[in-house]
RODO-2510 file (C-alpha; in nm, 4 decimals, decimal comma):
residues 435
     n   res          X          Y          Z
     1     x     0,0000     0,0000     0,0000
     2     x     0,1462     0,2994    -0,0970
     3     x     0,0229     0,7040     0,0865
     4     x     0,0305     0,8404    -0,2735
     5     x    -0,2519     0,6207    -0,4077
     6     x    -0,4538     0,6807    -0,1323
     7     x    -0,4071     1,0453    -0,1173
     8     x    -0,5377     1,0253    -0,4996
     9     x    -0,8239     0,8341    -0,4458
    10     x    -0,9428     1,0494    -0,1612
    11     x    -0,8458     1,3715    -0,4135
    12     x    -1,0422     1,2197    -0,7042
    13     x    -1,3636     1,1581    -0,4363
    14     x    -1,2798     0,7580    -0,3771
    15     x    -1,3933     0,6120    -0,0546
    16     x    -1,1310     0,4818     0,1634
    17     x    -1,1914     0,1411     0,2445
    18     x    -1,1315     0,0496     0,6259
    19     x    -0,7868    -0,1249     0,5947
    20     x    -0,6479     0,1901     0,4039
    21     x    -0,7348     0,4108     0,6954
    22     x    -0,6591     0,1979     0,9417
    23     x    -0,2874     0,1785     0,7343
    24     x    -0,2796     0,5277     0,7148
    25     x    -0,3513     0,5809     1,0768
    26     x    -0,0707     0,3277     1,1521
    27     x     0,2288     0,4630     0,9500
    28     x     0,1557     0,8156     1,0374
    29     x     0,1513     0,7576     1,3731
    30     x     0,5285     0,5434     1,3550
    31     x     0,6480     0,8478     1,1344
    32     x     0,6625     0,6250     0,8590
    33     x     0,4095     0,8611     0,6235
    34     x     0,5895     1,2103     0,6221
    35     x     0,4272     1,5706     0,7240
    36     x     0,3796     1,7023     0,3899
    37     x     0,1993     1,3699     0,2322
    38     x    -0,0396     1,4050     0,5554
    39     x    -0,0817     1,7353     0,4972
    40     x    -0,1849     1,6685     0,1663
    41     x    -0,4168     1,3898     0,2953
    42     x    -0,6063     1,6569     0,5394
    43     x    -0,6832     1,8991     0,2186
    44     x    -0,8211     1,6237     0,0121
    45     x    -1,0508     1,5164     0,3135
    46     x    -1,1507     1,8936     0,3459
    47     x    -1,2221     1,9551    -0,0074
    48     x    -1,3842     1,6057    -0,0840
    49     x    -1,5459     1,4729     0,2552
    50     x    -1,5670     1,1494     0,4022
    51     x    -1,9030     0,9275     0,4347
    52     x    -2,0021     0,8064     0,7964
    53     x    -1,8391     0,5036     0,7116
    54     x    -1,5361     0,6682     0,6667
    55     x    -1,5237     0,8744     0,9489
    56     x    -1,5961     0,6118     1,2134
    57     x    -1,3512     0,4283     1,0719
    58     x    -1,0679     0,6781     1,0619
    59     x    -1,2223     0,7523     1,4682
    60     x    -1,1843     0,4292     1,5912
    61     x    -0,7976     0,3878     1,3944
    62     x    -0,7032     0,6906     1,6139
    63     x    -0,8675     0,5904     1,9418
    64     x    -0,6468     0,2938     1,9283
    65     x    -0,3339     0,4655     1,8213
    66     x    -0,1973     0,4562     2,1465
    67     x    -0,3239     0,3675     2,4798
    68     x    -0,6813     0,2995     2,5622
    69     x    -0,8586     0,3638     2,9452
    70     x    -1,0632     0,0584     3,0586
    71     x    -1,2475     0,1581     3,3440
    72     x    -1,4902    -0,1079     3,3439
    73     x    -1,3103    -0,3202     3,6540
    74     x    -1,3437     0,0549     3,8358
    75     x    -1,6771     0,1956     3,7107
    76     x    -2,0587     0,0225     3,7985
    77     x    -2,2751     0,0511     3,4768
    78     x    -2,2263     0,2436     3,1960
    79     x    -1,9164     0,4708     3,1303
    80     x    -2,0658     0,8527     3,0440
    81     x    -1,8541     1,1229     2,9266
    82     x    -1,9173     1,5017     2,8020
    83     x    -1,7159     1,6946     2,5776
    84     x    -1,8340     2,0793     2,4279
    85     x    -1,7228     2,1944     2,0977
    86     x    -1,6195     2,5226     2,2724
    87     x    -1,7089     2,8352     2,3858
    88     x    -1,6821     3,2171     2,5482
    89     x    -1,7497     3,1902     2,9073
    90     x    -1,8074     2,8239     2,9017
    91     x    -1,7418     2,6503     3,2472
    92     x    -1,9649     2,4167     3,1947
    93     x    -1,7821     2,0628     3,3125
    94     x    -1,6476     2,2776     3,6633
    95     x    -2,0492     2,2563     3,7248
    96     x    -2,1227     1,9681     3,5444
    97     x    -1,8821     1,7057     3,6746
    98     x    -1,9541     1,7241     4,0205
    99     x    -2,3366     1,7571     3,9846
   100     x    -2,3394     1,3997     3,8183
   101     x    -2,0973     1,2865     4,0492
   102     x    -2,2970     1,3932     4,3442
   103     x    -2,5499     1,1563     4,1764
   104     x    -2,3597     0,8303     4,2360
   105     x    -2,2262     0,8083     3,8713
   106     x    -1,8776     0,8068     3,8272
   107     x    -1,6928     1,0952     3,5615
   108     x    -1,3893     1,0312     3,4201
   109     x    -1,2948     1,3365     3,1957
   110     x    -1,0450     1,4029     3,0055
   111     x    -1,0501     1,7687     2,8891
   112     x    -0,8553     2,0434     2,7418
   113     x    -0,6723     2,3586     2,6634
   114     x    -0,8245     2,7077     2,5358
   115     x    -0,6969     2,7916     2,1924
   116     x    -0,8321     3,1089     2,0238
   117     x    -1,1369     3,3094     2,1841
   118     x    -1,2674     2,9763     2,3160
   119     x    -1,1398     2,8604     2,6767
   120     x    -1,0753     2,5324     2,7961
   121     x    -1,1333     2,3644     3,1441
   122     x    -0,7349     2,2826     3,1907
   123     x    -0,6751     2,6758     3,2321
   124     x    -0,9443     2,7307     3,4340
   125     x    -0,8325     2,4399     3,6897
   126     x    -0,4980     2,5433     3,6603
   127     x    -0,6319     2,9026     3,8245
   128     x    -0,6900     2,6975     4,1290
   129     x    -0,2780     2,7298     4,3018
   130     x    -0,1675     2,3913     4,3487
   131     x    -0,4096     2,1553     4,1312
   132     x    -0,2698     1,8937     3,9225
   133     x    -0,4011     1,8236     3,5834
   134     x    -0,1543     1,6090     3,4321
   135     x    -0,1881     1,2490     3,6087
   136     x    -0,0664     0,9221     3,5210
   137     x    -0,3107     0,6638     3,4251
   138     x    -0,2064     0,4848     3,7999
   139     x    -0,3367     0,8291     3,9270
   140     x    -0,6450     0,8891     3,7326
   141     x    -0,7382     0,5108     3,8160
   142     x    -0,6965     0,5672     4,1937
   143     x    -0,8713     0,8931     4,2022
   144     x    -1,1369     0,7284     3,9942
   145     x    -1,1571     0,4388     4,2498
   146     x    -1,1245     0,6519     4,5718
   147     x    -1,3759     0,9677     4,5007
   148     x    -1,5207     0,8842     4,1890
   149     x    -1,4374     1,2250     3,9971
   150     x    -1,1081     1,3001     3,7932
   151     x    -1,1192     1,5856     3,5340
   152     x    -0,7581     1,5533     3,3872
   153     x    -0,5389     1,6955     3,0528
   154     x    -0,4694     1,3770     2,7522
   155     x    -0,2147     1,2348     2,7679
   156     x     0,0570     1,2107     2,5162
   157     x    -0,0018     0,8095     2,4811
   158     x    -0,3595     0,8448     2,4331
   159     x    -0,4966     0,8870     2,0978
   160     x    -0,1045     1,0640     1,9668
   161     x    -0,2514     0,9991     1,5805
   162     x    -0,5716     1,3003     1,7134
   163     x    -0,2126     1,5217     1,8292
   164     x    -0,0429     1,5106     1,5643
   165     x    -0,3218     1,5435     1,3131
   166     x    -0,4492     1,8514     1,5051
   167     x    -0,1422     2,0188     1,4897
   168     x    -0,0725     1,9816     1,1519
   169     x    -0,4528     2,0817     1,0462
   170     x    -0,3675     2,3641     1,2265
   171     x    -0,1133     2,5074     0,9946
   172     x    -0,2460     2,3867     0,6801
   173     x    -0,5949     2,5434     0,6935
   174     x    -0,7440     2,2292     0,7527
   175     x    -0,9066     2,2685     1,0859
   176     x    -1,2443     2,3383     0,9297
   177     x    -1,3365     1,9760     0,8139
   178     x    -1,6370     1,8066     0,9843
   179     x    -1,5223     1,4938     0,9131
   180     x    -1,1787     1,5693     1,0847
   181     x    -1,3528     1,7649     1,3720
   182     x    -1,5501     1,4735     1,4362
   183     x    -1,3211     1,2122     1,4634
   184     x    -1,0848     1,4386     1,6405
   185     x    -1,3351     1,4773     1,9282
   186     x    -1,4728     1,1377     1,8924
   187     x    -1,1653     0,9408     1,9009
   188     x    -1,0209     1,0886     2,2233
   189     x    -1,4024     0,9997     2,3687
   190     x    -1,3259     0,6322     2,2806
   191     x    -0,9737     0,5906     2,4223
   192     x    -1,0478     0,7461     2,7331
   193     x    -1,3282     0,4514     2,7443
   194     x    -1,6920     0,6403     2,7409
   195     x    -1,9378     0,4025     2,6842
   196     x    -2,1824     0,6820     2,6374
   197     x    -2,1294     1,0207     2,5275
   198     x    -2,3020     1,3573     2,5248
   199     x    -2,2345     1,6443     2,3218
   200     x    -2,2326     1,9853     2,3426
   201     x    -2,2316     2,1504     1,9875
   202     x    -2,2263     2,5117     2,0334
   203     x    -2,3613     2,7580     1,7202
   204     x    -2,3558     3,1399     1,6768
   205     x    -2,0802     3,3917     1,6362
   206     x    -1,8733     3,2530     1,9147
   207     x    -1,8507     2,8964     1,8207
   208     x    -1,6321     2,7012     1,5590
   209     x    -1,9644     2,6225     1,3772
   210     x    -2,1563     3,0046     1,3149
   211     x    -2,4594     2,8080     1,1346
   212     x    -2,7190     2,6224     1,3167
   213     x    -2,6937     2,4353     0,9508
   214     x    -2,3464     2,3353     1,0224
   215     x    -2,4046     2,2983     1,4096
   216     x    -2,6469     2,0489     1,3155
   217     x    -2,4678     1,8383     1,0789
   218     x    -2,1536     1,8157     1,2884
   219     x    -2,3900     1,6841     1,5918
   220     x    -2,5504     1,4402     1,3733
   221     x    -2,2472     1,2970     1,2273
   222     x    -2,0387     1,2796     1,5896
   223     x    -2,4213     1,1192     1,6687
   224     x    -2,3606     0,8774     1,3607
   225     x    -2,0170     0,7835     1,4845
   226     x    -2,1101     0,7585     1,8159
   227     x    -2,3892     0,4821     1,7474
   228     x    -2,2277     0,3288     1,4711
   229     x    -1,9339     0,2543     1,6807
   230     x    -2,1847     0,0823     1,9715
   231     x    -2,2061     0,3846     2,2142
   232     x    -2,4544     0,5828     2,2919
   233     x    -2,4703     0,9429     2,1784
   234     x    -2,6684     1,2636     2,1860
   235     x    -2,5633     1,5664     2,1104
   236     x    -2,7468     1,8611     2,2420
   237     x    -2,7090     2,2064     1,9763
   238     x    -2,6845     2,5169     2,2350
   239     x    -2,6186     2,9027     2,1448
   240     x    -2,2797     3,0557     2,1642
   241     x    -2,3975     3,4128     2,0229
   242     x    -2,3429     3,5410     2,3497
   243     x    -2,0835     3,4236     2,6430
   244     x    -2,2446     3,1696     2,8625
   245     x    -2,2951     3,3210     3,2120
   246     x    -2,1440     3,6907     3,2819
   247     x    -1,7558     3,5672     3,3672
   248     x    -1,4865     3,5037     3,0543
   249     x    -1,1102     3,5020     3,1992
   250     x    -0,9819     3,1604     3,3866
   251     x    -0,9884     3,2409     3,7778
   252     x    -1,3037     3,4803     3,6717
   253     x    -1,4917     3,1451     3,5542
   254     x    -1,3474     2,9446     3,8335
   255     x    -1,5388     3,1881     4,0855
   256     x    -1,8802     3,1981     3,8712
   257     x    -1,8576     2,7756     3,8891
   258     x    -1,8389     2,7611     4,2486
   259     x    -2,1164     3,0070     4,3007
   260     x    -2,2985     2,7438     4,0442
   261     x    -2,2369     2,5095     4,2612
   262     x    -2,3398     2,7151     4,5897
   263     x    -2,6947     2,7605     4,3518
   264     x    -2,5869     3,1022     4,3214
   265     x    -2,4893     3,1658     3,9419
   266     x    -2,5942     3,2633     3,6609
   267     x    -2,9838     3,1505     3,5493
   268     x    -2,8401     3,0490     3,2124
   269     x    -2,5266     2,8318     3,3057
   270     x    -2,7315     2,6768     3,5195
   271     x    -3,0049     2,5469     3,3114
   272     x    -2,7679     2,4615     3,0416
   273     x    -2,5480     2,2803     3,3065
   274     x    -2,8780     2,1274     3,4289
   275     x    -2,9726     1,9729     3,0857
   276     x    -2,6531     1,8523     2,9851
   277     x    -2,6784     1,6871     3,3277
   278     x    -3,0250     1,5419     3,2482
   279     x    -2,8885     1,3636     2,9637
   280     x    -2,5656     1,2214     3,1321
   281     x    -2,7832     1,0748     3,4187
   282     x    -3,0734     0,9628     3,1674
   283     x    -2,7676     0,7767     2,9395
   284     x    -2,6262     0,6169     3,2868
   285     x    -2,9178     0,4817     3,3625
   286     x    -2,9618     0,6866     3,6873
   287     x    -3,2537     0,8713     3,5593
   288     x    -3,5293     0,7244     3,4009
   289     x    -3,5826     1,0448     3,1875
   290     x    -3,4103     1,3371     3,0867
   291     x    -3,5836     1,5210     3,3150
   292     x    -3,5828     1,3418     3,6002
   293     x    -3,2034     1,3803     3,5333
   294     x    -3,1976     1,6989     3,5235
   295     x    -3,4316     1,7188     3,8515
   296     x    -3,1632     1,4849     4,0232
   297     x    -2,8833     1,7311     3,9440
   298     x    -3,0699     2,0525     4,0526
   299     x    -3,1335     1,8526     4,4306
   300     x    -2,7147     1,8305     4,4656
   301     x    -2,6941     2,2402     4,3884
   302     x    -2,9337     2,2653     4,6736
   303     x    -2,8059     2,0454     4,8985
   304     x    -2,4476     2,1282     4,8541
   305     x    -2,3446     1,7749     4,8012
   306     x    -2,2239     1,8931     4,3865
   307     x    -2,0236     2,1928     4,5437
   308     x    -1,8930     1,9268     4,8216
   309     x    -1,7894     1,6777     4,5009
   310     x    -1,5903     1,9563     4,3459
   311     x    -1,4034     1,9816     4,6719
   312     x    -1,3472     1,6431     4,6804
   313     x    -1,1706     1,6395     4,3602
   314     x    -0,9664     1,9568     4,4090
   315     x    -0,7972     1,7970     4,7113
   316     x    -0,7783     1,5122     4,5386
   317     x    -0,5781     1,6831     4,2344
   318     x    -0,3470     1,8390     4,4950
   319     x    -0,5260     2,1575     4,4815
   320     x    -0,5620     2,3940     4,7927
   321     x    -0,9339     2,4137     4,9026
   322     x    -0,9205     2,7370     5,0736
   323     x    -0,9488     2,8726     4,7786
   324     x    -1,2866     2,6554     4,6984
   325     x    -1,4132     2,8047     5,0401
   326     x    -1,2734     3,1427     4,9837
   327     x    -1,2882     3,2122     4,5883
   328     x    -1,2492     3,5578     4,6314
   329     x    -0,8685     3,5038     4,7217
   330     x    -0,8135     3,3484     4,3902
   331     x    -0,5879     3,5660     4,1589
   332     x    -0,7134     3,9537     4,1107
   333     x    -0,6237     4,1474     3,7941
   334     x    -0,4678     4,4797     3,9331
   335     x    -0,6407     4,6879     3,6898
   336     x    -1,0358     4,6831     3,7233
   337     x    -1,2296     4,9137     3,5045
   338     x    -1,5997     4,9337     3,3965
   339     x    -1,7727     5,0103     3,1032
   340     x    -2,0874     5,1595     3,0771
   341     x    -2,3705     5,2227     2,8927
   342     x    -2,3959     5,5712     2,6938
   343     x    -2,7629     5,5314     2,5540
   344     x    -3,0872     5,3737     2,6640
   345     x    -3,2506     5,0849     2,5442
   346     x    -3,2358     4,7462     2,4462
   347     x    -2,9238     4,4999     2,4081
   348     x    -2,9554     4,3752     2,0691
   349     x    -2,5914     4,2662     2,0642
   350     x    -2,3210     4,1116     2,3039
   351     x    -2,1441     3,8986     2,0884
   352     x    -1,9298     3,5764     2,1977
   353     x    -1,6531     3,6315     1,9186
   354     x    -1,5826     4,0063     2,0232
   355     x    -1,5604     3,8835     2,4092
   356     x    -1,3814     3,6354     2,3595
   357     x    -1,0696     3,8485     2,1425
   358     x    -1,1111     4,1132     2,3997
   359     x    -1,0270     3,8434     2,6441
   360     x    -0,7272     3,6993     2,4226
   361     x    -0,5877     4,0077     2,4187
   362     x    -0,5829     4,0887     2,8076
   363     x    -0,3791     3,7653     2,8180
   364     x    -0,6754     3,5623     2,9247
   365     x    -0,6258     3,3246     2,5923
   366     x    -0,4035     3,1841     2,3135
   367     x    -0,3953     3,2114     1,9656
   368     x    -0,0966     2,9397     1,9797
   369     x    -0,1176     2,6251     2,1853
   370     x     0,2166     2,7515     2,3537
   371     x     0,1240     3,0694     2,4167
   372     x     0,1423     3,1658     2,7971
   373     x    -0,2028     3,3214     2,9852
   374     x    -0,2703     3,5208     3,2385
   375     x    -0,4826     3,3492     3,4930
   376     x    -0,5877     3,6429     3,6329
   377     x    -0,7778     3,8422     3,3726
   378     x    -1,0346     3,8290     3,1667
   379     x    -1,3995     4,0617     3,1176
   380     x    -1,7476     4,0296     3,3254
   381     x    -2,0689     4,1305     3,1375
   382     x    -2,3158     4,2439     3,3152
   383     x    -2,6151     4,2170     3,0245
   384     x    -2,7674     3,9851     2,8384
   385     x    -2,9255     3,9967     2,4683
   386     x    -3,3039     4,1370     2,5534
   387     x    -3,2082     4,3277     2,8400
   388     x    -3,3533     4,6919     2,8946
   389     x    -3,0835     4,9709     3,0027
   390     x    -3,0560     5,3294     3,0385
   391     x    -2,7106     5,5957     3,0033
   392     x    -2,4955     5,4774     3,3172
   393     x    -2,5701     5,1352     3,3682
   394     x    -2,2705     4,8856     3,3095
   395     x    -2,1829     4,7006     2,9832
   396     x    -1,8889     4,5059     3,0548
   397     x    -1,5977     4,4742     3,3556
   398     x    -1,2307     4,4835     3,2148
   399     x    -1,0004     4,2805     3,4680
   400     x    -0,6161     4,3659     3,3283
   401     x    -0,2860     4,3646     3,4804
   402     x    -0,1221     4,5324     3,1637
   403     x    -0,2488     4,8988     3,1513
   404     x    -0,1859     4,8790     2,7823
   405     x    -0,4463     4,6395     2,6877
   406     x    -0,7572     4,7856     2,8516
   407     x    -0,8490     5,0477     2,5396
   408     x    -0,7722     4,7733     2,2539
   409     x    -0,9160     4,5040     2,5044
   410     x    -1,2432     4,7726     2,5557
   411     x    -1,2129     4,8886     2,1621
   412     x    -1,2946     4,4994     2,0979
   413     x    -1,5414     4,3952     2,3275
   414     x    -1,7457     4,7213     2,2110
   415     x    -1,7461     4,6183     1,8544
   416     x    -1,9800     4,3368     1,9486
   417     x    -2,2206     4,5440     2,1590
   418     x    -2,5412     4,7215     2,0147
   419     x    -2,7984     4,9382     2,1577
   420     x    -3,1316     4,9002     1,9992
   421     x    -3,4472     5,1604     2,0915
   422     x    -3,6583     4,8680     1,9518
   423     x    -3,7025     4,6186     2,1498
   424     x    -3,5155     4,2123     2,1217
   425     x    -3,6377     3,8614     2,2133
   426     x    -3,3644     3,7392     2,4746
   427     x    -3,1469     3,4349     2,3202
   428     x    -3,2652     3,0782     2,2890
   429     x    -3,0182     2,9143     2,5104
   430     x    -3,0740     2,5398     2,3237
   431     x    -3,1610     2,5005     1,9664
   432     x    -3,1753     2,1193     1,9285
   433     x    -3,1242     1,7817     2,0777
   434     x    -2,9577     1,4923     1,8261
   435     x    -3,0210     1,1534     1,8993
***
């Protein structure tokens, strides 16, 4: 078998038959297939697609690149796992994690790292001093045993074919393939070991995918993969138009989570947190419904036992709990400066995209995976899309520590906001649920 044919038959709009991709998979992984012929590869995919078939196939190759989790000697029941396409302001798995842990179902999660406007849970943990989020697979096994909760970075062993593809779509302008998105996320589901997965496919301005269209037809083909592979997957399609809750900088996020989990946060993280929960208990088998699920979960924000399970797993991780307790000693920006409204009316814009670069460049984000952050810093709106304000009230909360940054930072951010004297419906907050 020989890259070249393969790369033409894929060019030409062949189907790859599962032995070529599973070769492929192989000998790019060994570094036996060089960069370039990869590379190659990745724009004939883009430009010419791959059929479900296809997809699941080339999924499954790279879940078994390298080392799988088997958790089934640790974990009761079925396996159930989350994962988000992305976001502005999305803390959703700080929230969601311990919720259905609180609910006697064991999460094992392996998450990531911002890149671009969108965050990523590592950063966020890594706000809290002390926590680990590197473990070994000894460590994420004992956690798992002892407390039931781990939310941990990939390792380098576990799906490496997803790494190295992902980097190299990166600087070939390949990123943008749904079949490569797909089996990206997908494949680092099934060597971590889910069983079960649910999906949160974000849509609007802020989000990878900017059409509901395309939002859709990413969910249903990570769906596809999902049941074609024997696990079973929904994939809820939520709005990323505007940040979710008010907070978008790491520790900023951090402190809006464990109010969350005190029942104290924002309306809209918490029904979306709710519902994703509803579906992770329902797919468990905990719940007999998705909203009994999501009934469940609101009963361990009330009785504290979900903020008590985050706890739990920040000691666990090595991280100091005072800080849990006392959020407010997390990190401060030194520079805090507010933004306010110079006309009355309604908010007919506060969009995710133009928070989420004004957050990138107050060091809250990177544009490179490398690129260092400032834990620290970040923006706080304080309106939503529908809501009615007059001259004074606030917009938006820069948190800097580098003076420089706040009027490119505020420039930004301001782009995305509009004033409207007519007034706007408020946002959906879900658009669709994929089964």
């Amino acid at each position: 078998m020989r890259i070249i044919d393969l790369i033409l038959k894929k060019r030409d709009g062949g189907e790859l038959s599962n032995s070529e991709i599973q070769w492929f998979v192989q000998n790019f992984t060994s570094g036996d297939i060089p960069d370039y012929q990869v590379a190659a590869m990745s724009m004939a995919i883009f430009f010419r697609g791959m059929t479900a078939r296809e997809t699941t196939d080339l999924t499954v190759a790279m879940a078994n690149s390298g080392d799988t989790l088997d958790l089934s000697d640790l974990i009761p029941g079925v396996v159930v796992d989350k994962h988000s396409t992305g976001g502005v302001g999305d803390k959703t798995t700080l929230v969601l994690a311990p919720m259905v842990s609180a609910c006697g179902v064991v999460v094992a999660k392996i998450s990531g790292r911002g890149l671009g406007h969108g965050g990523g849970t590592l950063d966020k943990l890594e706000a809290i001093p002390g926590l680990q989020i590197q473990l070994t697979s000894d460590q994420f096994r004992t956690q798992i045993k002892e407390i039931g909760i781990v939310v941990a970075g990939q390792s380098a062993s576990l799906a490496p074919a997803d790494g190295k593809l992902y980097k190299l779509r990166d600087v070939t302008g390949t990123v943008a393939s749904n079949a490569l998105i797909a089996s990206s996320i997908m494949s680092k589901k099934f060597a971590a070991g889910a069983q079960a997965i649910v999906l949160d496919v974000k849509t609007g301005n802020g989000a990878f995918m900017t059409t509901l269209k395309d939002a859709r037809e990413l969910a249903g083909l990570m769906v596809a993969i999902g049941r074609n592979s024997g696990r079973s997957t929904v994939a809820v399609v939520s709005d990323m138009n505007q940040p979710l809750g008010y907070a978008v900088g790491n520790a900023l996020e951090v402190r809006e989570a464990i109010d969350t989990l005190r029942d104290q946060g924002p309306s809209d993280l918490r029904e979306h947190c709710l519902k994703m929960a509803g579906h992770m208990l329902h797919l468990s088998g905990k719940a007999d419904s998705v909203s009994s699920g999501s009934e469940l979960a609101s009963k361990t924000l009330k009785d504290g036992s979900a903020f008590q399970a985050f706890r739990k797993m920040v000691s666990a991780q090595g991280g100091d709990t005072k800080y849990i307790d006392n959020p407010e000693q997390l990190d401060h920006a030194e520079i805090i400066t507010t933004v306010n409204s110079s006309q009355d009316g309604f908010l007919s814009r506060m969009d995710a995209i133009n928070i989420g670069k004004a957050a990138v460049i107050l060091g809250a984000g990177r544009e490179r995976k490398n690129d260092p952050i400032d834990l620290a810093v970040g923006i706080v709106v304080h309106q939503k899309v529908g809501s009615n304000i007059s001259v004074g009230d606030p917009l938006f909360t820069i948190h800097a520590n580098n003076s420089e940054k706040v009027a490119p930072a505020t420039e930004e951010a301001l782009t995305g906001i509009e004033v409207n004297i007519k007034k706007v419906s408020e946002l959906p907050l879900h658009y669709d649920v994929i089964e």
